[in-house]
C-alpha positions in Angstrom: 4.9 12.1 28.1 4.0 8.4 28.2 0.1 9.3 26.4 1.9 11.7 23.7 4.5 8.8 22.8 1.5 6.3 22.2 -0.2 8.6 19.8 3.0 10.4 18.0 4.1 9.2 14.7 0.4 7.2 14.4 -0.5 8.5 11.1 0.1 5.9 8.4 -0.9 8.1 5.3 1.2 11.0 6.6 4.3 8.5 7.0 3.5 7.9 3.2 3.0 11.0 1.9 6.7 12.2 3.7 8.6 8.8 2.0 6.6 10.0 -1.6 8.1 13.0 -1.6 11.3 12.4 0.0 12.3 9.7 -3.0 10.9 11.9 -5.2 12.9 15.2 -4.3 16.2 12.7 -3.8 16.2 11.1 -7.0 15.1 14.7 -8.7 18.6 15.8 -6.5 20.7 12.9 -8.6 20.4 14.4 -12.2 21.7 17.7 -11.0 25.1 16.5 -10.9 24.9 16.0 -14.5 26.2 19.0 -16.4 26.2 19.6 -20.2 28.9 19.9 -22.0 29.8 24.1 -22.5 29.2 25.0 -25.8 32.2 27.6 -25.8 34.5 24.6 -24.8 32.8 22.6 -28.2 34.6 23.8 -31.5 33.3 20.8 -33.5 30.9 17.5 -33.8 33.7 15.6 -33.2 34.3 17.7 -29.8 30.9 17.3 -28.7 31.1 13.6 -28.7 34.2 13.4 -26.8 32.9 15.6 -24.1 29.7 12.9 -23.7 32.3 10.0 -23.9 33.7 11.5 -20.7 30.6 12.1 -19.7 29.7 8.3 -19.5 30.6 7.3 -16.1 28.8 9.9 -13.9 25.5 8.9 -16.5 26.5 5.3 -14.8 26.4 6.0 -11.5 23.4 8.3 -12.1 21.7 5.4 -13.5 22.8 2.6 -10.7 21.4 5.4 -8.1 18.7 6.1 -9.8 18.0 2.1 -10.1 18.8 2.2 -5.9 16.2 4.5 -4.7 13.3 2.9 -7.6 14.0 -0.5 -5.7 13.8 0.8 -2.4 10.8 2.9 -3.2 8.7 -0.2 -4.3 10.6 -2.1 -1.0 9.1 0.1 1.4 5.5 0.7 -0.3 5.1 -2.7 -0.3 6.0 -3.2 3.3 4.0 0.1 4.3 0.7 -1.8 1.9 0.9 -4.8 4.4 0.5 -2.0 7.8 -2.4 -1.7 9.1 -1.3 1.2 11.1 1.9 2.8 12.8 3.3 3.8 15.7 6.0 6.2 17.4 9.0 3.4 17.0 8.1 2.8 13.5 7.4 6.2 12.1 11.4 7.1 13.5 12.6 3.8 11.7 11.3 5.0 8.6 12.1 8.3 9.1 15.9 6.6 9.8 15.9 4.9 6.6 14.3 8.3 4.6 17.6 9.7 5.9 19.7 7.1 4.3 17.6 8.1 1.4 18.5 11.6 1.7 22.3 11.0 1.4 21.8 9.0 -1.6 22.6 12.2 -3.7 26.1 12.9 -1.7 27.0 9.5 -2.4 26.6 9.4 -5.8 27.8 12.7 -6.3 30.9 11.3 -4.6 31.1 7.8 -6.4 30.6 10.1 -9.7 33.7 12.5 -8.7 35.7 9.3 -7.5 35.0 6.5 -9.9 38.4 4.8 -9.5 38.7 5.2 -5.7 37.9 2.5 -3.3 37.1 4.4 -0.7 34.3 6.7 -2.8 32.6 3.0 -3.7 33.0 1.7 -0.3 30.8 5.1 1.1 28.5 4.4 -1.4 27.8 0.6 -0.4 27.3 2.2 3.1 25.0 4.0 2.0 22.9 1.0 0.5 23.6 -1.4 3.3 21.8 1.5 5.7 19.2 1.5 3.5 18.6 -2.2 3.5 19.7 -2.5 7.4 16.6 0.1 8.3 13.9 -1.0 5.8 15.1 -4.5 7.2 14.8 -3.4 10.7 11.1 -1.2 10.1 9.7 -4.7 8.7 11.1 -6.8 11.2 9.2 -4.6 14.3 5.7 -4.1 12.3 5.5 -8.0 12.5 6.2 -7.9 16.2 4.5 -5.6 17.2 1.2 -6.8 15.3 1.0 -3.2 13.1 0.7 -5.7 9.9 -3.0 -6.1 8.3 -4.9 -9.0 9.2 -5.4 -9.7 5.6 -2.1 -9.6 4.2 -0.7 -12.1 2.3 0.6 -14.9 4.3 4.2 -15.0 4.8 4.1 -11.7 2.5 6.7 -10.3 5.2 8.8 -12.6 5.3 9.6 -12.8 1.3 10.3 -9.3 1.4 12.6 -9.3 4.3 14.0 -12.2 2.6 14.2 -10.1 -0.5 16.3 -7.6 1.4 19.1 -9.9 2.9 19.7 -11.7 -0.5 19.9 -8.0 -2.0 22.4 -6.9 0.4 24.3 -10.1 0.3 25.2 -9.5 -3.2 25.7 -5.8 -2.9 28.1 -7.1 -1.0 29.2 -9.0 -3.5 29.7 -6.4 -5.5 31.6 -3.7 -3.1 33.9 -6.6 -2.8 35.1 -6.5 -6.5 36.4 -2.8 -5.9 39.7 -5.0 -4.6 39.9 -5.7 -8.3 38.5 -3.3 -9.9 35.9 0.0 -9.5 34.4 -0.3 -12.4 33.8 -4.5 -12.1 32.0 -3.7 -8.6 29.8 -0.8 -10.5 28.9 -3.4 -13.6 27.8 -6.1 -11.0 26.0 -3.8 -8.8 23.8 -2.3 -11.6 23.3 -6.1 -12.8 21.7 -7.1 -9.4 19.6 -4.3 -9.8 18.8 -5.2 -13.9 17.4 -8.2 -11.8 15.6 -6.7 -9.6 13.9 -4.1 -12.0 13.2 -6.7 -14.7 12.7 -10.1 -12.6 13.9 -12.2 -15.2 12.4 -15.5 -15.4 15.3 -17.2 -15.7 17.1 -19.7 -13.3 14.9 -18.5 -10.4 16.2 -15.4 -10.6 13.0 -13.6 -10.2 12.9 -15.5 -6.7 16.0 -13.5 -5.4 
């Protein structure tokens, strides 16, 4: 047992290969909880457009989870680009945070169904903090346990695990405006991530 645990999970381009096509099958997963509007329920123009108006806030939370995974995607490559190779412990931590990945779709399907309710939000922000939580965690034991590339940028780990707590810190942020309102918590949330996708530089905000 102890030789087959220092050799499992050692394949670094396999590891890569599983997160690919997990993120790519969850976000995929996301748009299927969009549903167009039925034409027999559409009499006129007018009827069309007030079936996509309703329509609005699951495109929303489609968009703020499909915003979640893209972030996380580019988190972890950029983490896994810094390995110089894996091991057992580090394979299951990623394969933990791939499973946080995989529940992104319930989530959202349930923050969609929900969009005024606290507690829907609430199991959504779970579901980002566990993301950030393991990513944080799979980065934190590469540097210990000297898996990261000789040649990596210096203090290249560090700015992303940095990256990672000011992220969650103001996810928190925002699952803390559901006490006022759902839809404030969604708007900041999806802003965060605005500034994350675009980097903005503006008032160091491309730092965060």
């Amino acid at each position: 047992m102890g030789h087959y645990n220092r050799f499992a999970g050692a394949n670094l381009g396999r590891l890569e290969a599983l997160s690919d096509g997990l993120f790519a099958v969850a976000m995929t997963l996301l748009v299927f909880d969009l549903h167009a509007p039925a034409a027999a329920a559409i009499a006129r123009a007018g009827g069309l457009t007030g079936a996509l108006v309703t329509l609005l806030p699951r495109l929303l939370v489609y968009l703020m989870s499909f915003l979640t995974l893209g972030i996380f995607w580019v988190g972890q490559q950029t983490g896994l680009n810094f390995l110089a190779a894996t091991d057992r412990n580090l394979t299951w931590l990623h394969l933990g945070f791939l499973f946080a990945v995989s529940l992104m779709p319930f989530s959202t399907a349930l923050m969609a169904g929900f969009i005024a309710y606290r507690a829907a939000l609430l199991v959504y922000w779970c579901n980002i903090f566990l993301l950030g939580a393991l990513l944080f965690a799979a980065l934190r034991y590469a540097a210990g346990a000297g898996l990261v590339r000789a040649d990596a940028p210096e203090g290249a780990h560090r700015a992303v695990e940095r990256r990672i707590v000011i992220a969650q810190a103001l996810y928190g942020v925002g699952a803390a405006l559901c006490l006022f309102s759902t839809y404030a918590s969604i708007g900041f949330i999806i802003l965060v991530q605005l500034n994350y996708v675009i980097a903005p530089r503006v008032w160091g905000l491309d730092r965060l």
